[in-house]
N, C-alpha and C positions, 0 to 999 in steps of 0.2 A: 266512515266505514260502518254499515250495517249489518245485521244477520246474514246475508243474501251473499255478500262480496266474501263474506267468513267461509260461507259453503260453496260458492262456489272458486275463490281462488286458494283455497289451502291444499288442496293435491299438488298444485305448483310449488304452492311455498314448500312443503315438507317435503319435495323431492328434490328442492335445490339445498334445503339445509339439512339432509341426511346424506346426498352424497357428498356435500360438505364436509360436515363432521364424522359423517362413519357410525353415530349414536344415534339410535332413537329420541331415549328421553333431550339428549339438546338440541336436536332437529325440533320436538314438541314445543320446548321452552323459547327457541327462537321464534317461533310462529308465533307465540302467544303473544311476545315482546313486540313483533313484527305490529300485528294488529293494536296493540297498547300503543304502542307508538305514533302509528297511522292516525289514531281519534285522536289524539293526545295533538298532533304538529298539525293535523287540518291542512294538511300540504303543505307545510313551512319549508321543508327540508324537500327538494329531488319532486314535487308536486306536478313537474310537469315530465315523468318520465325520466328522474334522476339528474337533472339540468340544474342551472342554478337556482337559490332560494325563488321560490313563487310569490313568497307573501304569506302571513298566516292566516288568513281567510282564504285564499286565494282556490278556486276548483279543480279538483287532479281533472286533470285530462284524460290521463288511463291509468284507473286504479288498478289493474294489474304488472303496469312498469314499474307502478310506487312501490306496489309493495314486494316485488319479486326484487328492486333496488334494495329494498331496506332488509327484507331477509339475508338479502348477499353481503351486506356491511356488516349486519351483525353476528354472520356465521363468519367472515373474515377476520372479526374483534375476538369472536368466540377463539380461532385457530391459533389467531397471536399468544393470545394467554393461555392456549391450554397443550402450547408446544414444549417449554417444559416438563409440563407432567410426562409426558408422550415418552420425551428423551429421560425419564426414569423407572418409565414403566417395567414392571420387574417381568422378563422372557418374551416371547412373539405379543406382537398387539395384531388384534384382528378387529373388523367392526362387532356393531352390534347389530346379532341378525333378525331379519325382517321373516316373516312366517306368513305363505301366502293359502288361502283356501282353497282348495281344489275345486276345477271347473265343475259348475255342476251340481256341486258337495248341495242339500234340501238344508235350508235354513243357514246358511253361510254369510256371516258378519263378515261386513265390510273391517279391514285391515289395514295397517298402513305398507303393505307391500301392494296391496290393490291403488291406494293412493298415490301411490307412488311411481304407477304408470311398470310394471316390472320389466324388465330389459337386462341386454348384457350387462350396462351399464351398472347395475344394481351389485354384478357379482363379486363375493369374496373378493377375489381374486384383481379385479377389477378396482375396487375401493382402497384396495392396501396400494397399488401400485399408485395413486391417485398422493399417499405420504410422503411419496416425492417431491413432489411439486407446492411451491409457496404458498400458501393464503391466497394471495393474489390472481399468482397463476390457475390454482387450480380455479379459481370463479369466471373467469375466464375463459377457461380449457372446456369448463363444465356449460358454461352461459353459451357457445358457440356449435360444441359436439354433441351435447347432448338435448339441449332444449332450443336449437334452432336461431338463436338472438344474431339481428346482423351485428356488422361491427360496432354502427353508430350508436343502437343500441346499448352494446356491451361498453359503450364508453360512459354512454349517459349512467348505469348500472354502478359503474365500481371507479368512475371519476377520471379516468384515462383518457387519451386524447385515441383515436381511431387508430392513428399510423403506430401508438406504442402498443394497442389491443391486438394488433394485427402480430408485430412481433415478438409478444407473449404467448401468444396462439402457437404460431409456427414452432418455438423453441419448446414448449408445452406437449405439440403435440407429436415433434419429434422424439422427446422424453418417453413418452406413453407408447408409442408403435414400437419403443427399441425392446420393451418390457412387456408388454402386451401377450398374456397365454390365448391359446388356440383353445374354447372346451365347445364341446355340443349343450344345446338345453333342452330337447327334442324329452319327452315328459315319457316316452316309452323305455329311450335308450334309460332316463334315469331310475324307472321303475325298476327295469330290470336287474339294475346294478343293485336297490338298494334290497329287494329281496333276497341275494343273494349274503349280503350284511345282515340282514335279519335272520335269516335261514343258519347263518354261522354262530352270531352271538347267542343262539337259543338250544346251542350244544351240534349244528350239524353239521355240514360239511367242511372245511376251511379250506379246504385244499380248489375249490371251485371259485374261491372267493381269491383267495391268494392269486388262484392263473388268471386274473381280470387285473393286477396291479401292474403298473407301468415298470422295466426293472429300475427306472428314475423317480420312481416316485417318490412324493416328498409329504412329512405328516407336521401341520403345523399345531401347536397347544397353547391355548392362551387362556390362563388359570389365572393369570394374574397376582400372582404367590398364595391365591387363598384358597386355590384346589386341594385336591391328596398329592395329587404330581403338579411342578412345575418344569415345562422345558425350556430351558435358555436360549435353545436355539433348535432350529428344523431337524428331523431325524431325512436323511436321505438315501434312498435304496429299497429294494424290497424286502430282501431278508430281515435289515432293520425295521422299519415299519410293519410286518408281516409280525415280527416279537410284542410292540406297543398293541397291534392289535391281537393279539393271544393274552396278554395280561390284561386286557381292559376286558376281552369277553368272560374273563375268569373272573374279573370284583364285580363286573354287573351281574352271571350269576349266585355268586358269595352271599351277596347282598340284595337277590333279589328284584335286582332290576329291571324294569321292562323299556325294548324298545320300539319304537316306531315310527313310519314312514312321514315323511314332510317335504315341503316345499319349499327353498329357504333360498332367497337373495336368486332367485330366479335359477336353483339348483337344486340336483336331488341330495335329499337330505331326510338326518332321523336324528328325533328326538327323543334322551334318553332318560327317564325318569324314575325314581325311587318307589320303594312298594305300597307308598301312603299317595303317588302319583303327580309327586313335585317335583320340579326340572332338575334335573343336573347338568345338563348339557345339551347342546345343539350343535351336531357334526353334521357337513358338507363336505359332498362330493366334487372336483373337479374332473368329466368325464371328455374321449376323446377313442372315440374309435372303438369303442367297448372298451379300453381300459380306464383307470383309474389315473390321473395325473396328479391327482392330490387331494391328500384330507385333512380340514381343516378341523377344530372340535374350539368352541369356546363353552368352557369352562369356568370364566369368570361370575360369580353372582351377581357382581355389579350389572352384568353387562346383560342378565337375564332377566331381570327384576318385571319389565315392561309384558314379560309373557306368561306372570301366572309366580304363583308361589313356590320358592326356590328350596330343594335338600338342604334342610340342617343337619341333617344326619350325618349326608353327605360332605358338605361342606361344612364341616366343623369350627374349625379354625374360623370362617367368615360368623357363623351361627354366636359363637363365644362375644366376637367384636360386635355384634348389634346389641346383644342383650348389656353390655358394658356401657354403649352409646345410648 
């Protein structure tokens, strides 16, 4: 595996091992592994396309089934052990989001949302629904819906026999349509919504902002315990959620916070950050008809770390536990 196969098949790799894991930094760390791996076995392992041992000299045939195989094993080893943590994560888990450049934007660095091919597939909304489904299944679910693998494929990939990838799929992908949100990503409707979030949190109208919420709308927080607030669980309704978003516009301006407009997991979105210009948070929009179907806001530092220097100010409680470590 040389320079050349690193640049040109790592968009694949990190968009199977992020909608895998939901994380950046382990989507990152699986690719690296991926490629360590791949020089390291010389095709020993899946060389011909995931099949049996080749031999360890032996020539991949298509370095991109090896190493899109070997990404999916080790985002599936990654899932097995990191399904406890999962089941004690303290309140909502949300992924970690992805922050894409605006078309056009003069001087615009490539991103790993641009690598990542952006799609519904990317969304919030989309990804959480995805912790349903087993290790397995979702590589699977994800190897056929989203990145096009026929079956035989998907069997050589994650060691299954055709006829059982077929009905992982089917039960997968009934899972998925039964839960499956409805949102727009049309870049106007979302502009327009999120000016109207800005226009509010910056002292102005709320009331215009408020009549754009669904009356079902749902606000989800995932702080991780080491925000100022953690929510255990979804706020639902408007009048509720309509309160979370009145005391959040009152500590950002208390404190001086500024917000602004983004791009985020293929949704409109704003990024909210402290007076010195370091993140606190990344909230997303789920939109639908001009209204609002849900806001998600993560919170967590952990989960920020990959976009830039995080509020200590802010995050206090998290700021204490680094300088300790």
């Amino acid at each position: 595996m040389d320079t050349s196969q690193y640049t040109r098949y790592r968009p694949l790799m990190f968009s199977i091992a992020y909608r895998m894991t939901g994380s950046v930094s382990d989507a990152e760390d699986i690719v690296q592994e991926a490629f360590l791996r791949a020089g390291k076995d010389g095709g020993k392992d899946g060389g011909k396309g995931g099949g049996k041992s080749a031999g360890k000299d032996a020539e991949i045939e298509s370095p991109k089934a090896y190493l899109a195989t070997i990404t999916t094993r080790l985002a599936i080893d990654h899932l097995r052990s990191a399904r406890v943590r999962r089941e004690s994560y303290v309140g909502t888990w949300l992924p970690e989001p992805l922050l894409a450049s605006a078309p056009g934007t003069p001087g615009a660095e490539p991103d790993p949302a641009e690598l990542a091919e952006t799609s519904d597939s990317l969304s919030m909304a989309f990804l959480v629904l995805l912790e349903s489904l087993a290790p397995a299944e979702r590589a699977v679910f994800l190897l056929r819906e989203v990145f096009g693998y026929d079956y035989s494929e998907i069997a050589g990939i994650t060691g299954k026999t055709e006829a059982a990838c077929r009905q992982t799929f089917a039960r997968a992908r009934r899972r998925i349509d039964e839960g499956r949100p409805r949102f727009e990503t049309s870049r106007a409707a979302g502009e327009e919504l999120t000016a109207l979030f800005l226009a509010a949190a910056d002292g102005g109208d709320m009331a215009s902002l408020l009549e754009r919420l669904a009356p079902d709308v749902v606000f989800y927080g995932d702080s991780g315990g080491k925000g100022e607030t953690t929510f255990i669980a979804p706020v639902i309704g408007r009048d509720r959620v309509a309160q979370v978003i009145r005391i959040s516009f009152e500590r950002t301006l208390e404190l001086g916070a500024s917000l602004r407009a983004a791009w985020v997991n293929g949704q409109p979105g704003v990024l909210a950050r402290d007076a010195d210009g370091d993140l606190i948070a990344v909230i997303v929009f789920d939109v639908l008809g001009g209204q609002v179907l849900a806001i998600r806001t993560i919170a967590n530092p952990e989960k920020l770390r990959h976009l830039g220097p995080i509020s200590r100010a802010w995050h206090e409680r998290w700021g204490e536990q680094e300088e300790e470590s």
